[in-house]
C-alpha positions in Angstrom: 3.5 -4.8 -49.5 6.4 -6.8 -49.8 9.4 -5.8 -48.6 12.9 -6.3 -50.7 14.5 -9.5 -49.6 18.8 -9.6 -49.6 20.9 -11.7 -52.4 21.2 -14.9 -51.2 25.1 -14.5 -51.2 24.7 -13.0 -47.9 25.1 -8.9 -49.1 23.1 -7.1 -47.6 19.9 -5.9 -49.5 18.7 -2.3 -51.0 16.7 -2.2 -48.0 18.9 -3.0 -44.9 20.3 0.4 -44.4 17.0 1.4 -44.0 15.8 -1.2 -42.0 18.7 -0.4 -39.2 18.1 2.7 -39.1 14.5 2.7 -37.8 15.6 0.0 -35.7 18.5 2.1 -34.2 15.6 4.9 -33.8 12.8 3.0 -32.1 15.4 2.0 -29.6 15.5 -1.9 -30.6 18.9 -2.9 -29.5 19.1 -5.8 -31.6 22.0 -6.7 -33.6 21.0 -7.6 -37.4 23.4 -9.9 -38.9 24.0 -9.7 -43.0 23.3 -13.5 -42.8 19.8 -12.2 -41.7 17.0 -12.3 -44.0 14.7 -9.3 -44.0 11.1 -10.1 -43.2 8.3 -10.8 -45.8 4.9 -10.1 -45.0 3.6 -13.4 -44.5 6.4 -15.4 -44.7 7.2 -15.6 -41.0 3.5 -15.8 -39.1 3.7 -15.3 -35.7 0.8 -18.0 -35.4 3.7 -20.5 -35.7 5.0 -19.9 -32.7 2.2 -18.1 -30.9 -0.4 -20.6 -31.8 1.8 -23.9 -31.1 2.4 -22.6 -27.4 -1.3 -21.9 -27.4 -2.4 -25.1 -28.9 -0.6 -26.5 -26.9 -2.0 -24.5 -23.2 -5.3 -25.5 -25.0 -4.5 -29.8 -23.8 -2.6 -28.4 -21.0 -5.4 -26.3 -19.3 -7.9 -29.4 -19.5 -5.7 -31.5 -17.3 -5.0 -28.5 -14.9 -8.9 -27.8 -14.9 -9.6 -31.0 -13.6 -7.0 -30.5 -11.1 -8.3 -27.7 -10.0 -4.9 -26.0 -10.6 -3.5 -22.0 -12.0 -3.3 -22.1 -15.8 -0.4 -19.7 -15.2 1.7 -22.7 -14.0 0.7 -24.2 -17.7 1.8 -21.7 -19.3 5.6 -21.2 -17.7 5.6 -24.9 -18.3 5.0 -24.8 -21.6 7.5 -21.9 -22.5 10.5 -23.4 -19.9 9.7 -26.1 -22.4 10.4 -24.0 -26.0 13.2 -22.5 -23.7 14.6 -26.1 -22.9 14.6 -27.1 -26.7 16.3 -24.2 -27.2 13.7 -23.0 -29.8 14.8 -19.3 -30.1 12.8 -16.6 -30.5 14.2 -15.9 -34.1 13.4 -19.2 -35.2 9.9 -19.4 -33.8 9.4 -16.0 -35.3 7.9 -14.6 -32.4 9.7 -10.7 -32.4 10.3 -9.8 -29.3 9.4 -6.0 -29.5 5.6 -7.3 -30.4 5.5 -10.0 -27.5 6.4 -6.9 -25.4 4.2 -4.9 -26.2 1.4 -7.4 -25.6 2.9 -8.5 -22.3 3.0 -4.5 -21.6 -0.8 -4.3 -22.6 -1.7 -7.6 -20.4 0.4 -5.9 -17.2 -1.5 -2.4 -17.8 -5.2 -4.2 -18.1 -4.0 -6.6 -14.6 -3.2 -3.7 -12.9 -6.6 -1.5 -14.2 -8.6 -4.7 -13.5 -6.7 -4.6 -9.9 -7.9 -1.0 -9.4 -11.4 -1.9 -10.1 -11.7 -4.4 -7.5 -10.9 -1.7 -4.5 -14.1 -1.0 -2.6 -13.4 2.4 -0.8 -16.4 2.0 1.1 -15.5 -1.2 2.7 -12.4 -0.1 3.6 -13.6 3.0 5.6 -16.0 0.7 7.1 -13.5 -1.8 8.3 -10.5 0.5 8.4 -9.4 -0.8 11.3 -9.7 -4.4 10.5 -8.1 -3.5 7.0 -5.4 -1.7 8.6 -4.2 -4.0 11.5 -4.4 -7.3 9.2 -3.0 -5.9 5.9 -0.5 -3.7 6.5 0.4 -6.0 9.4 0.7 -9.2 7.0 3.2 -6.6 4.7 5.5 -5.6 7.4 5.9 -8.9 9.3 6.6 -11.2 5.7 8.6 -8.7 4.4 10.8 -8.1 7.2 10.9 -12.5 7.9 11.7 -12.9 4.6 14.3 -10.2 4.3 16.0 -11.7 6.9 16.2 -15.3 5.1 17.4 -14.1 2.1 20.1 -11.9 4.1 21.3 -14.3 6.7 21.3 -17.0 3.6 23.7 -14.7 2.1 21.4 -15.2 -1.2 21.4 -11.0 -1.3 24.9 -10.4 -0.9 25.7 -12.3 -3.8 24.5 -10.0 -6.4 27.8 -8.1 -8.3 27.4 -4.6 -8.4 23.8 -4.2 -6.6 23.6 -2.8 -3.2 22.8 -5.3 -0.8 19.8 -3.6 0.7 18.1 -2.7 -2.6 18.7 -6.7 -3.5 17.6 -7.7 0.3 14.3 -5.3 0.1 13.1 -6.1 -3.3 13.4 -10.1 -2.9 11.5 -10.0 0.5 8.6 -7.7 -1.5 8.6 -10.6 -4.0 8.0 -13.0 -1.5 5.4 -11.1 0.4 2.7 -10.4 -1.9 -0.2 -12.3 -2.7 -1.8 -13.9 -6.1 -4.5 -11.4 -6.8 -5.8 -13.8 -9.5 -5.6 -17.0 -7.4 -7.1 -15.0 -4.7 -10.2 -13.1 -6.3 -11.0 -16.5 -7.9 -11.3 -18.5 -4.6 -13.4 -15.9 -3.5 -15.8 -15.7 -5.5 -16.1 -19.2 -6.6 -16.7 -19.8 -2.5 -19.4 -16.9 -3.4 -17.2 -15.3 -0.3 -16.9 -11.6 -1.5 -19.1 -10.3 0.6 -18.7 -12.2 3.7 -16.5 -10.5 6.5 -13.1 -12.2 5.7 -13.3 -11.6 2.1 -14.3 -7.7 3.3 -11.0 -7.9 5.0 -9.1 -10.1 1.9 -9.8 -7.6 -0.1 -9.0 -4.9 1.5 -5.1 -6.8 2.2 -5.1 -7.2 -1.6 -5.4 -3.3 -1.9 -2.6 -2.7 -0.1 -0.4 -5.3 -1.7 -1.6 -4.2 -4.8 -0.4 -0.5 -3.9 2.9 -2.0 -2.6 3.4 -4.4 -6.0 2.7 -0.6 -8.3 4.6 2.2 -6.2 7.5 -1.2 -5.9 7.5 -1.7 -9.4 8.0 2.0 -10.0 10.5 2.5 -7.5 12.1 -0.2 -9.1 13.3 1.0 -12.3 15.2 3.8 -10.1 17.9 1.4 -9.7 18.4 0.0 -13.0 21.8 -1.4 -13.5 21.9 -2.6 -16.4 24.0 0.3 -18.0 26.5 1.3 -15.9 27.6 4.1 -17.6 23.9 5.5 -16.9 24.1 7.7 -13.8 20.6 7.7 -11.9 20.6 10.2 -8.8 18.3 7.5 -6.9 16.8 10.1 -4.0 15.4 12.2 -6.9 13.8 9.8 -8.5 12.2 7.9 -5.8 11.1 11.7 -4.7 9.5 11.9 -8.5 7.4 9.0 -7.4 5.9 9.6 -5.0 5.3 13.1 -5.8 3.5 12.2 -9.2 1.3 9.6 -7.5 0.2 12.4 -5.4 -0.7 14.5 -8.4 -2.1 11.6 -10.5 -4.3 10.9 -7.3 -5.5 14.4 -6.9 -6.7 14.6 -10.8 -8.4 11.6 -10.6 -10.4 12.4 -7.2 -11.2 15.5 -9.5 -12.2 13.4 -12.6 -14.4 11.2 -10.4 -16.3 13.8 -9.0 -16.9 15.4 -11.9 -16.3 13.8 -14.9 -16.5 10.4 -15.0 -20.1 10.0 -14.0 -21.2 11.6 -16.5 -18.9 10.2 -19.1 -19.5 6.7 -18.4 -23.5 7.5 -18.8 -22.3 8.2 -22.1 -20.3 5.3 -23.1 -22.8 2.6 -21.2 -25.2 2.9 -24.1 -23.8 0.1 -25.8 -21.2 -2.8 -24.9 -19.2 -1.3 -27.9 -19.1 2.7 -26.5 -18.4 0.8 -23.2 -15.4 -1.0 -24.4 -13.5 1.7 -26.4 -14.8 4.3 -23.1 -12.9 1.8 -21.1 -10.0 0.9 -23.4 -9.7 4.9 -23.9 -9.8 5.7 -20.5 -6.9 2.5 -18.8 -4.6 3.1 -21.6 -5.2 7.2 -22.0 -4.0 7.6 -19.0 -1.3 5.3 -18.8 -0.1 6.7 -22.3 -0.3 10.3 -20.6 1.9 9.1 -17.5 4.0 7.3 -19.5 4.7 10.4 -21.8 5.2 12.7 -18.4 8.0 9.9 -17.2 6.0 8.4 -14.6 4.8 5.3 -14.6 2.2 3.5 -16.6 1.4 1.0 -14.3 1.2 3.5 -11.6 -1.4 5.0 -14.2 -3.6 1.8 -14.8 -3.8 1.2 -11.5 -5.0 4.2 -9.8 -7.1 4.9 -12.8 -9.1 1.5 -12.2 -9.4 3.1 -8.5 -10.9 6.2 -9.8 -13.8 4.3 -11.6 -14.8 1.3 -8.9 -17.4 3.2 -7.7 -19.6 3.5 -10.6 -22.6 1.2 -10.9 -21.0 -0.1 -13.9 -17.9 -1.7 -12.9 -18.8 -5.5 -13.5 -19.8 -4.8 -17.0 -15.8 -3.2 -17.3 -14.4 -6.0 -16.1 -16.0 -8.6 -18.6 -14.8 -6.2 -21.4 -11.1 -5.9 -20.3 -11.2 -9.3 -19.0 -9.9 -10.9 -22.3 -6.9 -8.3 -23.0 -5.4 -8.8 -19.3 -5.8 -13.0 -20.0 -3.8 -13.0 -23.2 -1.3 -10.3 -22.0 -0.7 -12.3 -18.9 -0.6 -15.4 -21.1 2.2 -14.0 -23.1 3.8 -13.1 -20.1 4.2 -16.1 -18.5 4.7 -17.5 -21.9 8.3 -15.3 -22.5 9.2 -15.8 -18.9 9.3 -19.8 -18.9 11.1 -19.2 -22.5 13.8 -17.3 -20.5 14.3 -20.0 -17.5 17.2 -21.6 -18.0 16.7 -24.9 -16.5 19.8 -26.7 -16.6 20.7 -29.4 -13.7 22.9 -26.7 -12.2 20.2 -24.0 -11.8 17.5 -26.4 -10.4 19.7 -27.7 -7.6 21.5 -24.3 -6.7 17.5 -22.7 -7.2 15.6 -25.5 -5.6 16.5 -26.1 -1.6 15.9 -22.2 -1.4 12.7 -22.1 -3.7 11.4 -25.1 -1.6 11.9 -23.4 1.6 10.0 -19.8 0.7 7.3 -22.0 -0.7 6.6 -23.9 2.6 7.2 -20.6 4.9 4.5 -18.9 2.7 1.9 -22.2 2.5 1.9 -22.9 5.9 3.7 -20.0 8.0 1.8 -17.2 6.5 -1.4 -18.5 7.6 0.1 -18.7 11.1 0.9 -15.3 11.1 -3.0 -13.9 10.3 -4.3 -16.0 13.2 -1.7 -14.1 15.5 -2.9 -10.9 13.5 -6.8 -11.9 13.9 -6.0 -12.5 17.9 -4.8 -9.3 17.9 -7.4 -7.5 15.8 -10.4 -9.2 17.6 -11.4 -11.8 14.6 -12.8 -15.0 15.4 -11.1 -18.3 14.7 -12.5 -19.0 11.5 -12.1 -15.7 9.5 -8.3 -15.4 10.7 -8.5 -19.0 9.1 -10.1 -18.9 5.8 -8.1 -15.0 5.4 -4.6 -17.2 5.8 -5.8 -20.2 4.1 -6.9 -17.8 1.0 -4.0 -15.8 0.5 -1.2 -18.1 1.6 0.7 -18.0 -2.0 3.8 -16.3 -4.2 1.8 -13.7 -6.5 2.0 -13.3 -10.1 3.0 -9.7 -9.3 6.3 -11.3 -7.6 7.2 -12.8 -11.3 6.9 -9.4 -12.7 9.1 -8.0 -10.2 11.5 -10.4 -9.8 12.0 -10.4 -13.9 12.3 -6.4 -14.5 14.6 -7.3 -11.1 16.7 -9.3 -13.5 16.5 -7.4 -16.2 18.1 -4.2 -14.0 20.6 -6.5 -12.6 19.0 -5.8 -9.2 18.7 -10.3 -9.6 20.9 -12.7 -10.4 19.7 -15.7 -11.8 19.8 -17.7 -9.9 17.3 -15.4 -7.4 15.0 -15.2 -10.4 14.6 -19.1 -10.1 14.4 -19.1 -6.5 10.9 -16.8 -7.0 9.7 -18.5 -10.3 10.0 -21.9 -8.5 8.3 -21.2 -5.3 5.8 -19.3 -7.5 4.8 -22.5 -8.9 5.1 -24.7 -5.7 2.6 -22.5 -3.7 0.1 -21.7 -6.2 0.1 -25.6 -6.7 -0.2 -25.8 -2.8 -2.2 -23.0 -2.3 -5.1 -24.0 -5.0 -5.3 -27.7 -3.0 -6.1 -25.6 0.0 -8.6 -23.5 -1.3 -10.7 -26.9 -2.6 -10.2 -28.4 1.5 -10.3 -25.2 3.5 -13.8 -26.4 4.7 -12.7 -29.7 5.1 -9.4 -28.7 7.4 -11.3 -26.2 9.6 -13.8 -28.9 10.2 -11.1 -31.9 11.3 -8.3 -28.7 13.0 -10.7 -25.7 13.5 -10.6 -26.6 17.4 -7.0 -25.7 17.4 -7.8 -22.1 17.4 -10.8 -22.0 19.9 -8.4 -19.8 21.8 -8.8 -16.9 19.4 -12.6 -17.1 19.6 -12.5 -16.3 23.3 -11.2 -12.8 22.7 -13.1 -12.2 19.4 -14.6 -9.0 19.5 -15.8 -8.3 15.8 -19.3 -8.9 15.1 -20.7 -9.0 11.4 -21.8 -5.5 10.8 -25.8 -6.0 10.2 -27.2 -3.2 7.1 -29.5 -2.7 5.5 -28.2 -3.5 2.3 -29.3 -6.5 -0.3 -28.7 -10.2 -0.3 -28.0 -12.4 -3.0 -29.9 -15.0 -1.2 -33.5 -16.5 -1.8 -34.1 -13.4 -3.5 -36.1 -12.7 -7.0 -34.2 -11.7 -10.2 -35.4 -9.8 -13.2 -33.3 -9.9 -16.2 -34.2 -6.9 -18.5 -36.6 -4.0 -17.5 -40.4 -3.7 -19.0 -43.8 -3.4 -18.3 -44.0 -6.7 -17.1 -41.1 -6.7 -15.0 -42.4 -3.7 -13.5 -45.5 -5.4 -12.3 -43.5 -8.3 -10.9 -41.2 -6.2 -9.4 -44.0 -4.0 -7.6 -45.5 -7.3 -6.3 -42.8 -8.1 -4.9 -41.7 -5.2 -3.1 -45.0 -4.9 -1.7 -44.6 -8.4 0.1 -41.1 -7.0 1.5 -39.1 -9.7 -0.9 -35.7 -8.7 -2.2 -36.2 -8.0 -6.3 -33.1 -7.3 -8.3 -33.3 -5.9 -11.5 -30.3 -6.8 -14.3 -30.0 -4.8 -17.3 -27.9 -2.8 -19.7 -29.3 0.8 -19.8 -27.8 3.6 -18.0 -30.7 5.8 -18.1 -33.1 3.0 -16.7 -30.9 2.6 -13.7 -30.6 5.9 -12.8 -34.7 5.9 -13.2 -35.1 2.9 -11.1 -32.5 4.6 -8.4 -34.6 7.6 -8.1 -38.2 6.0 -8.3 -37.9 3.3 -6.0 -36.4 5.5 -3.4 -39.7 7.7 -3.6 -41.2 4.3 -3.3 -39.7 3.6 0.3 -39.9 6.7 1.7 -44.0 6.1 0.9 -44.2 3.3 2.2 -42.4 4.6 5.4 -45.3 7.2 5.8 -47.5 5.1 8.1 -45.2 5.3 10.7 -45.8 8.8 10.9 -42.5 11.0 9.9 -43.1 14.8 9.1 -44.2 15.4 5.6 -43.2 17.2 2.6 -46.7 19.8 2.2 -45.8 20.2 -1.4 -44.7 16.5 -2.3 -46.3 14.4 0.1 -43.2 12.5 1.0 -41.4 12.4 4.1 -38.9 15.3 4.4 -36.0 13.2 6.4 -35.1 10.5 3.6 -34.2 6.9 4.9 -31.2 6.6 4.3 -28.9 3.3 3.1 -25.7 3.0 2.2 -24.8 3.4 -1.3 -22.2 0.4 -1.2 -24.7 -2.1 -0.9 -23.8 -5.1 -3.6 -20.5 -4.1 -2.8 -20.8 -0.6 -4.6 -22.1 -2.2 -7.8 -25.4 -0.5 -8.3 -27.4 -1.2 -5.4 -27.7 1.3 -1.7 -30.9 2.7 -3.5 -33.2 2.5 -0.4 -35.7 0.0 -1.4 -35.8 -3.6 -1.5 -35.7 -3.4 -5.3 -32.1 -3.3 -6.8 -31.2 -2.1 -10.3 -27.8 -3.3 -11.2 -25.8 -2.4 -14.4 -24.6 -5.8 -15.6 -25.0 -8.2 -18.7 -27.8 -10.1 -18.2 -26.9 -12.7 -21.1 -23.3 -13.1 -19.6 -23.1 -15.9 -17.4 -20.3 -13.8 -14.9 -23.4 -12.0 -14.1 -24.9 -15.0 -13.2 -22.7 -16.5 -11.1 -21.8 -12.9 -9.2 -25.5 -11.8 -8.2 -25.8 -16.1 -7.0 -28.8 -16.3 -9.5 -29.0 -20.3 -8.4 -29.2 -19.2 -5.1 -32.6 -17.4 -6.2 -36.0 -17.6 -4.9 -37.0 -17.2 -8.8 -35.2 -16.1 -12.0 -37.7 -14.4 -14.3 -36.4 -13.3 -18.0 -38.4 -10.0 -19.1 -36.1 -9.7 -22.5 -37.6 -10.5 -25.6 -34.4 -11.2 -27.6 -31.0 -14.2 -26.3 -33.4 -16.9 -26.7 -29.5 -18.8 -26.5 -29.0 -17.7 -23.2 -32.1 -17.9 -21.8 -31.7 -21.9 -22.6 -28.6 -22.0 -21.3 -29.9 -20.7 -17.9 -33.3 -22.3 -18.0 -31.2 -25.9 -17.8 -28.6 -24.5 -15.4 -31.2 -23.2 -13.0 -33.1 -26.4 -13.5 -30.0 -28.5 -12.1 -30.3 -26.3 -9.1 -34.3 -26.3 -8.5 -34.8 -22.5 -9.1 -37.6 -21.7 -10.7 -37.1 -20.1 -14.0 -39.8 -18.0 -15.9 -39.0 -16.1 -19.4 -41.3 -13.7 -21.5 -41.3 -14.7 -25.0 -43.6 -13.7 -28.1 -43.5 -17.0 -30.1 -44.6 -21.0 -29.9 -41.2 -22.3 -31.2 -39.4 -19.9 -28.6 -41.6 -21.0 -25.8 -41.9 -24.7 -26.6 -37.4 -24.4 -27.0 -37.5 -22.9 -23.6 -39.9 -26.1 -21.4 -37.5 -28.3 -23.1 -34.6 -26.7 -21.5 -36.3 -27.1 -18.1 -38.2 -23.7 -17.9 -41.0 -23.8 -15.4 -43.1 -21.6 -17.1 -43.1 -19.1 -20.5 -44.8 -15.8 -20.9 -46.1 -16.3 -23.9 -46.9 -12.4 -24.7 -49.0 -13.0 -28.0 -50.6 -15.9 -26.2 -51.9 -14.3 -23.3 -53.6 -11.7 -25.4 -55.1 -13.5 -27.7 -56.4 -15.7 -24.8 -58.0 -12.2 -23.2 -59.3 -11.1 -26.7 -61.0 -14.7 -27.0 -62.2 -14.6 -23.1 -63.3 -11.2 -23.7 -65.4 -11.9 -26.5 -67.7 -14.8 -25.1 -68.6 -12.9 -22.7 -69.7 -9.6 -24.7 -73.5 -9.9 -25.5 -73.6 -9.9 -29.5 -77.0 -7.6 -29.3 -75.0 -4.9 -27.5 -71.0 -5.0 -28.1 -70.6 -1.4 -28.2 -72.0 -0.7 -24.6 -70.2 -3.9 -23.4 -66.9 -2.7 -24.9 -67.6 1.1 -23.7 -67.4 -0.8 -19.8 -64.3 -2.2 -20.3 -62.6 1.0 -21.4 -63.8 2.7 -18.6 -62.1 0.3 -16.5 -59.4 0.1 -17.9 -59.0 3.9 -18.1 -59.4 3.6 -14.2 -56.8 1.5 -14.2 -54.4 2.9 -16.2 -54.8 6.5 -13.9 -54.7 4.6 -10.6 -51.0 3.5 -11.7 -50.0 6.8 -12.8 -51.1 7.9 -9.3 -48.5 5.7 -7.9 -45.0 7.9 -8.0 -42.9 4.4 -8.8 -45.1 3.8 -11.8 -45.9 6.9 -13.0 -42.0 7.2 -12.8 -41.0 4.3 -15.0 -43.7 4.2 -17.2 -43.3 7.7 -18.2 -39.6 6.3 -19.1 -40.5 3.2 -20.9 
């Protein structure tokens, strides 16, 4: 439909009226000049301006890959530049109600994604660790950088703000953490599951829960309309009481709803999207319509679903909407830097200084908090060296800050600068944290002398030299049986809810059998041992495994190569592929896992698959159709043509046997019966 343009005489058009109205009504305060042309379906695409920037992130990002560097830096760069040319958002065509919304999206699916990642287990496990070094790494940088920002007299220079609001909120800014920058170190290190990146992650919580409730509190003091009264004690009250509620609910929905809802939606990578996309934004629509916030929402909703066995899988499929919401974000906020000669120099002696305190102070101030806590030298080093950076959280604040006149300007450069200089800083130290704790490391011998935390030992499964099943059949039920029976670690990747809750349940029977010899008291009815062994159900870091056997099922992708890379399948002792279809991706891995001498094996059911697959580097290829026409054929020469019958009446028999001597076994008989 194309809407009526104005006479080109300037009057305004049949349609303008109209147009101002519904403006006026959905609360977009911007003014509409009669000079203004009214907008004609495809006459202004917003992949002018969108896909130029993006274009142009797409050089960018190659030279900040191989520098090892935040593509978030890129992308302020590249919109301070639009900003500098003084490209306006008009004349790029880029509406500013629709980048909001996507920026609003992105936020929402950072902050879900953020909820994901906390591990309540861990935490309760290492409470005490958790609690000295996160909360004490909160209150010792906020309250240092409080008092810079005070004593600078940077704070007091706000009009109309109170001081303390201004003095809190810019020492929260410079307190958090890059969650992004952060997570990614870890597990590119493969470090999530070591003790410091227990404890790392467990700090990110809280910053996390201080970055949401801060956000929240902040849009108390909005002063941008001062004819707006706001009774500020109320609402900070409303808060906190509706994060109370909203955390309530959701312990409710976990226990039980969401279970059995998930099962639902994990049938396909479609139902598991729109589950997921229904679920983040449902409730952060429904918190949003009760006046509390969204955020608040996304977050804690994330929380309510980290514990089910499906949570990698959720993450690839919201992975793409956070990326290009944050993307936009950082896009419109480099666009809005106004980066004349003026602001840099009153922006940067300040900016500089924050960015060195946080690089290379912050770090200091974990070892003290590891000395006191009882860590060892090295994991009160790798926890500073990790997590020594301005977050992207921070940028958010500090421009909704600006936007309530909480910030001046020139505060919202001193953030968006030191932002840039640490995670620039920060990502060189991540490459050469091995490299400094090998050269300096002896510096803090002193903390090792009073280290009193030892490496909890459990019974739980490691990614390391173990064997990995991609997909579930009846051969992979064979190899995994062998397996277990020599004590190896087996994990099973797949994408069926139904099969892992089979797995979960038959390979628990399986070790409280093979716990029988030692001689516990036994079921009468059942055969099994009445006390059940038990091991903890956060094993793989809550993500499927804690099923009491040395056989794993884990709900992931196991075409995606995230899934890869998270259960360290070139780590492997062998990789075998049991899936019949992804011939793709089974190349793809066969010549990764080549690179890294793991031995790959795949099941196929034709010569052009299997003969694709060796020249990929595939060590050997289950060649179903093969192998039976190779027993057929063996099978054959040796019946006795005068009496085929009789020989062929033998071989059932014992195959019969067979066949009933596996359905004796509980584990088989278990699976089997679901396949």
């Amino acid at each position: 439909r194309r809407w009526p343009r104005p006479p080109r005489d300037g009057r305004p058009g049949p349609c303008r009226s109209t147009m101002e109205d519904a403006a006026t009504a959905a609360g977009m305060h911007r003014e509409l000049s009669t000079s203004e042309e009214v907008f004609v379906h495809g006459e202004w695409p917003v992949t002018l301006s969108l896909g130029m920037m993006l274009l142009a992130l797409g050089v960018v990002s190659v030279l900040f890959h191989f520098t090892r560097q935040s593509n978030i830096i890129a992308c302020i760069i590249i919109g301070a530049v639009v900003g500098g040319f003084d490209w306006s958002v008009a004349e790029w065509h880029l509406r500013r109600e629709a980048a909001d919304s996507f920026i609003e999206l992105g936020i929402i699916f950072l902050l879900f994604l953020g909820g994901l990642e906390v591990d309540v287990s861990s935490l309760k496990k290492q409470y005490k660790l958790v609690l000295i070094n996160g909360l004490g790494q909160i209150i010792i940088t906020l309250i240092l950088f409080c008092v810079i920002g005070y004593a600078s007299g940077l704070t007091s220079s706000v009009e109309g703000a109170p001081v303390f609001v201004v003095t809190f909120f810019f020492g929260l800014a410079c307190t958090l953490s890059s969650t992004i920058l952060v997570l990614g170190c870890l597990k590119k290190r493969g470090e999530m599951d070591r003790p410091h990146g227990q404890i790392i992650l467990g700090l990110m919580v809280f910053q996390d829960v201080c970055a949401v409730v801060g956000l929240s509190v902040l849009a108390a003091f909005d002063l941008s309309n001062p004819e707006k009264e706001v009774d500020i004690g109320a609402s900070i009250a409303r808060i906190f009481g509706s994060m109370a509620i909203l955390t309530i609910l959701l312990i409710l929905l976990n226990k039980y709803v969401l279970s059995t809802m998930f099962n639902f939606f994990a049938a396909t990578n479609e139902m598991l999207f729109i589950g997921t996309l229904a679920y983040a934004l449902g409730v952060s629509s429904i918190c949003s319509f009760l006046g509390f916030s969204p955020e608040i929402g996304a977050f804690f909703s994330g929380v309510s679903i980290a514990s089910l066995p499906y949570r990698l899988q959720i993450e690839q499929q919201a992975e793409p909407l956070k990326v290009f919401g944050i993307i936009l974000f950082f896009f419109m906020l480099g666009i809005d830097l106004e980066l004349s000669g003026e602001a840099l120099s009153n922006a940067a002696p300040m900016a500089v200084l924050i960015a060195l305190l946080t690089v290379f102070v912050c770090p200091m101030i974990m070892w003290g908090l590891g000395l006191a806590s009882g860590l060892d030298g090295r994991t009160s080093f790798l926890i500073g060296q990790v997590i020594n950076q301005v977050s992207e959280f921070s940028l958010i604040m500090a421009k909704l800050a600006n936007q309530f006149k909480v910030f001046d300007d020139n505060i919202f450069m001193i953030i968006t600068l030191s932002t840039l200089i640490t995670f620039l800083l920060s990502g060189i130290g991540h490459d050469l944290a091995d490299t400094i704790w090998d050269k300096f490391g002896w510096m803090l011998a002193f903390i090792d002398k009073r280290a009193t935390f030892k490496e909890e030992i459990v019974d739980t499964f490691k990614t390391h030299n173990h064997v990995v099943l991609l997909g579930f059949n009846e051969a992979a039920l064979e190899i995994a049986e062998t397996y277990r029976e020599q004590g190896e670690e087996v994990l099973v990747m797949h994408l069926d809810p139904a099969l892992h809750q089979t797995l979960r349940t038959a390979y628990n029977n399986a070790k409280i059998i093979r716990k029988q010899k030692a001689g516990p008291t036994l079921d009468p009815k059942t055969g099994l041992a009445m006390e059940p062994i038990v091991i903890p159900e956060d094993a793989l870091g809550g993500r499927g495994g804690g099923i009491g056997t040395n056989v794993y099922s884990v709900y992931a992708d196991p075409e995606n190569p995230e899934s890869w890379h998270h259960y360290a399948l070139h780590h492997a002792k062998m990789v075998v592929s049991c899936m019949l279809t992804g011939l793709e991706s089974k190349t793809v891995l066969a010549k990764d896992l080549a690179k890294d001498g793991v031995p790959f094996l795949a099941v196929v059911d034709s010569d052009v698959e299997a003969h694709s697959l060796y020249a990929a580097g595939c060590r050997y290829v289950i060649q179903q159709e093969f192998l039976a026409a190779q027993v057929i054929q063996s099978l054959l020469a040796k019946s006795p043509q005068a009496d085929m019958l009789g020989f062929f009446k033998k071989q059932s028999v014992q195959h019969i046997k067979d066949i009933e001597q596996e359905q004796g076994n509980p584990t088989h008989a278990a699976i089997a019966e679901f396949l």
